[in-house]
C-alpha positions as CSV (number, residue, x, y, z in Angstrom):
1,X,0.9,-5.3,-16.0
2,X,1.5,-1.8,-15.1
3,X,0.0,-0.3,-11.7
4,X,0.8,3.5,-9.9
5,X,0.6,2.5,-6.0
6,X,0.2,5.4,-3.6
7,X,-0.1,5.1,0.7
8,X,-0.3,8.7,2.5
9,X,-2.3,6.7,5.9
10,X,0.5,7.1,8.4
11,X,3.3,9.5,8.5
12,X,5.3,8.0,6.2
13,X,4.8,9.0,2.4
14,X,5.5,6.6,-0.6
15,X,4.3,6.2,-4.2
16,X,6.0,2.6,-6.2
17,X,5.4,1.8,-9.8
18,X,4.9,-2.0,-10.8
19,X,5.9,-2.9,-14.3
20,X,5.5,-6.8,-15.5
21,X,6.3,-7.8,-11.7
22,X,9.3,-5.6,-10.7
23,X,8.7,-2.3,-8.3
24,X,10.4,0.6,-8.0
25,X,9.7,3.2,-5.1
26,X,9.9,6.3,-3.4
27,X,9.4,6.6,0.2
28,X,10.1,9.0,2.9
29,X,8.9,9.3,7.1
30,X,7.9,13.3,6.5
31,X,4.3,14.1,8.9
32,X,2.7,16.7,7.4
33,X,4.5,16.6,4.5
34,X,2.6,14.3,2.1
35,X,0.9,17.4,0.1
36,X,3.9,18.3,-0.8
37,X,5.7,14.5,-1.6
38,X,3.2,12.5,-3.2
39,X,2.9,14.3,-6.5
40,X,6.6,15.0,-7.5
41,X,7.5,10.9,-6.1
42,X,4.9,9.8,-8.6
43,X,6.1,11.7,-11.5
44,X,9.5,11.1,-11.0
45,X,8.5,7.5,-11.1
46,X,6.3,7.8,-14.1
47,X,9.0,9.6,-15.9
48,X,11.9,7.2,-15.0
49,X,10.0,4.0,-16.8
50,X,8.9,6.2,-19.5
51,X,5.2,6.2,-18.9
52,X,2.4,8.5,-19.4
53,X,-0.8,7.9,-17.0
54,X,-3.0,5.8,-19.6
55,X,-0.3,3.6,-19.8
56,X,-1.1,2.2,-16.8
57,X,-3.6,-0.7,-16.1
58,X,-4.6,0.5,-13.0
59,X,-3.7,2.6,-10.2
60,X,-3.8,1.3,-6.3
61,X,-3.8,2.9,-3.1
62,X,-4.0,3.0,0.7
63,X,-7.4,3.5,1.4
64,X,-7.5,3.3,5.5
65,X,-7.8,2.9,8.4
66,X,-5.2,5.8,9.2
67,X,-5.2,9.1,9.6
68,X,-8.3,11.0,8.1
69,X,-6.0,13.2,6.2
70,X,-3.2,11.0,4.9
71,X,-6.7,9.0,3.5
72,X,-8.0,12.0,1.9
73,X,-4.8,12.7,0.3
74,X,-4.0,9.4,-1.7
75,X,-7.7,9.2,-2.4
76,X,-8.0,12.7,-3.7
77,X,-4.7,11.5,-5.8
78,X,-5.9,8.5,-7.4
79,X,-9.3,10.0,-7.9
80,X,-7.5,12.5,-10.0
81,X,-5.5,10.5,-12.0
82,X,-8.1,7.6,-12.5
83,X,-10.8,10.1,-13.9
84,X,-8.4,11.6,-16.5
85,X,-6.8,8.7,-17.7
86,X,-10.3,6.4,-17.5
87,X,-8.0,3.8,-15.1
88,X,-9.7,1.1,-12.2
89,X,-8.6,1.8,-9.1
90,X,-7.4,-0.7,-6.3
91,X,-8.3,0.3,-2.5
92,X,-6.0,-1.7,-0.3
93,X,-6.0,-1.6,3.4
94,X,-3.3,0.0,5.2
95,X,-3.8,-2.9,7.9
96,X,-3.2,-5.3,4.7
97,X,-0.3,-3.5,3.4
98,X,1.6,-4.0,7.3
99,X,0.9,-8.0,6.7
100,X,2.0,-8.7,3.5
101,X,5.4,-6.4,4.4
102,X,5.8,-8.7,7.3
103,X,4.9,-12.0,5.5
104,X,7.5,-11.3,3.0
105,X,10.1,-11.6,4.8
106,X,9.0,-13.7,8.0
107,X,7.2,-17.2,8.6
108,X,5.1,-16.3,10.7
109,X,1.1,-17.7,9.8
110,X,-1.3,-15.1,12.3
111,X,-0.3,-11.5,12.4
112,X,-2.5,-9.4,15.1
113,X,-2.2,-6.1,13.4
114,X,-3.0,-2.9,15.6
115,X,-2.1,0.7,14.4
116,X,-2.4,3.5,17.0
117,X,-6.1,5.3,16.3
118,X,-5.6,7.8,19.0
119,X,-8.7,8.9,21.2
120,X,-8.1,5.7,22.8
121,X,-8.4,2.9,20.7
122,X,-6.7,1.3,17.9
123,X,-7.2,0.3,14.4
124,X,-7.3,-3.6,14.5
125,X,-7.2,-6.6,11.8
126,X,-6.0,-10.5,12.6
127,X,-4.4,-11.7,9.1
128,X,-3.3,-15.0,8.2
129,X,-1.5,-16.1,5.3
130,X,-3.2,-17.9,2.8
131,X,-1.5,-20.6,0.0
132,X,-0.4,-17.7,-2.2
133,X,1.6,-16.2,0.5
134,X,-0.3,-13.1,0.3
135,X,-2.6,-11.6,3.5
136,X,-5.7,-12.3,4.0
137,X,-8.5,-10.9,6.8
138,X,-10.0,-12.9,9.2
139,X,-13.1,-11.3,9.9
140,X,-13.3,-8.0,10.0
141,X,-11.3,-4.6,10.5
142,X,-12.2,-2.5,13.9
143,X,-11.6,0.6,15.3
144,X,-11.7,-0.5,19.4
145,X,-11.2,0.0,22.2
146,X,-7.9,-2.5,23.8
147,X,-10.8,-4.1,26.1
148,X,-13.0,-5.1,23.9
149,X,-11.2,-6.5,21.0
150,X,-12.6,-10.3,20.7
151,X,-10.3,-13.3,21.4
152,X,-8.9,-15.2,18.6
153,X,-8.6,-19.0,19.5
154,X,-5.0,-19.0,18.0
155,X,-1.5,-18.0,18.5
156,X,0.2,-15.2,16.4
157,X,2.5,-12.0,16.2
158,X,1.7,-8.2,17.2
159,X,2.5,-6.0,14.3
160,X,2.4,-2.3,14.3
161,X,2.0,0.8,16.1
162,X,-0.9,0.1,18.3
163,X,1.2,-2.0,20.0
164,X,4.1,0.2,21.0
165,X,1.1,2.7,22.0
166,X,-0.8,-0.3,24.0
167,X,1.5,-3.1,24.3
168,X,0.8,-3.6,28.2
169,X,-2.9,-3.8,27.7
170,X,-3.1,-5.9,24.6
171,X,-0.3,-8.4,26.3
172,X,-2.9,-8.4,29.0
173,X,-6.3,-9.2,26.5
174,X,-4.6,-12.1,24.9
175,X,-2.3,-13.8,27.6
176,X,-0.6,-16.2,25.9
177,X,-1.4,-16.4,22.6
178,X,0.6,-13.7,21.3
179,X,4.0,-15.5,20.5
180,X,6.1,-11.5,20.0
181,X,5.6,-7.9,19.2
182,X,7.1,-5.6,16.5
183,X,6.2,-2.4,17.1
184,X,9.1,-0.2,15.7
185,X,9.4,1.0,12.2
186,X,6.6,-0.8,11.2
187,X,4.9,1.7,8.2
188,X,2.6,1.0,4.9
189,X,4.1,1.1,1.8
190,X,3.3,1.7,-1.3
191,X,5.6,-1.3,-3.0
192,X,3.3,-3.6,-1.3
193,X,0.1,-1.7,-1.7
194,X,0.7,-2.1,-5.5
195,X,1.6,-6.3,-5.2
196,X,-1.7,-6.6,-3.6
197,X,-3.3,-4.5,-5.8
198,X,-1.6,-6.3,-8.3
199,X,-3.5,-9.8,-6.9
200,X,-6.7,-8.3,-6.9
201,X,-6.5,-7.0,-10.2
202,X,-5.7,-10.7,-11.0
203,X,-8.9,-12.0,-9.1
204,X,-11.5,-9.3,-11.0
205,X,-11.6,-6.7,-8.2
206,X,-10.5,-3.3,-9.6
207,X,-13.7,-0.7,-9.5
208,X,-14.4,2.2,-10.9
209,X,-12.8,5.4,-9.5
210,X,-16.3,6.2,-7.9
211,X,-16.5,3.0,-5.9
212,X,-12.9,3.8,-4.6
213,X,-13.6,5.5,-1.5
214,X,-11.4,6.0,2.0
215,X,-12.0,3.8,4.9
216,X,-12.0,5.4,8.0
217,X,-13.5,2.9,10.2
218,X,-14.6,5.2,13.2
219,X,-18.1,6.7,11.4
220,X,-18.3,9.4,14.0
221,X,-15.6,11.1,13.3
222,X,-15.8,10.9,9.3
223,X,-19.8,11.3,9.9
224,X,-18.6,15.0,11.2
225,X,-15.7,15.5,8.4
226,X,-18.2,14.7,6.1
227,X,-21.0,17.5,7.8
228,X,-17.9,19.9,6.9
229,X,-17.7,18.6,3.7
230,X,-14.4,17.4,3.8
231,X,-14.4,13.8,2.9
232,X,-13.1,12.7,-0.9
């Protein structure tokens, strides 16, 4: 299996390449530099293993929550590539993509992931791991408030910026259960946004490039982006 993974949600920039299992990546912490990145990372990839863009089985990306422009970016990407090359596409969470990084290299079984959404609030998603070992979502994703994020009934880890942003107050909303905090240098990547990619591809649930679309999560905000017609 071949996939093109790109992630563009936070200010770190990375495209990876999965052939038959093995990844290979570029990645770099450049805000406001992903315009410029994200196409030459990709084809140096693509031109290391050899590959032209129908090659491919199916390309994956970072579809959100993050920042409404990073979003726009890898969707506007993919989009491009998927409509000239007839490939599926794979939208993975960003929240996703912090989970599985984390699971791959800790025990831990609940991750409360929180990325800072600015304006107040955060970008929040409990994840456990399932018998796979890959992330899956308890619920649902939010964009909240600290206040009014509902209790889980179980222990777990912070992950993420939200809670270097809003540590204090999220210590205070669930007491006891949380059981530590990593908060620094915690960024998507696209290595991981193509391995779960990679397992939904496995389980039936590429789409079409049509059906690939960004999540933003706060409808306001993309309601008004969307007035300007600026939404992918």
């Amino acid at each position: 299996m071949k996939i093109l993974a790109v992630e563009t949600a936070t200010e770190a920039c990375s495209a990876a390449l999965l052939i038959q299992g093995e990844v290979s990546e570029r990645w770099e912490l450049a805000p406001r530099a992903h315009t410029r990145l994200i196409l030459p990372m990709i084809d140096s990839l693509m031109a290391e293993a050899g590959l032209l863009p129908n090659q491919l089985d199916a390309l994956a990306f970072g579809c959100g929550p993050g920042s409404f422009t990073g979003v726009r970016i890898a969707t506007a990407v993919v989009h491009g590539i998927a409509l000239g090359a007839d490939l599926p596409v794979l939208p993975v969470s960003t929240l996703a993509a912090l989970a599985q990084d984390y699971y791959d290299g800790h025990a831990a079984l609940t991750l409360f992931t929180a990325m800072d959404a600015r304006m107040g609030e955060i970008f929040w998603g409990i994840y456990q791991r399932d018998q796979q070992g890959m992330a899956q979502l308890l619920g649902k994703e939010w964009v909240i408030d600290v206040e009014h994020i509902e209790l889980p009934c179980f222990p777990g880890v912070g992950l993420g910026s939200g809670w270097r942003t809003y540590g204090h107050n999220l210590k205070q909303r669930l007491g006891g259960l949380v059981e530590g905090v990593v908060a620094e240098n915690v960024w998507p990547k696209a290595s991981v946004i193509a391995r779960l990619g990679e397992s939904l591809f496995q389980k039936g649930q590429a789409v079409a490039v049509e059906l690939a679309q960004p999540v933003y999560l706060r409808d306001k905000v993309a309601k008004t982006e969307e007035e300007r017609g600026l939404l992918i």
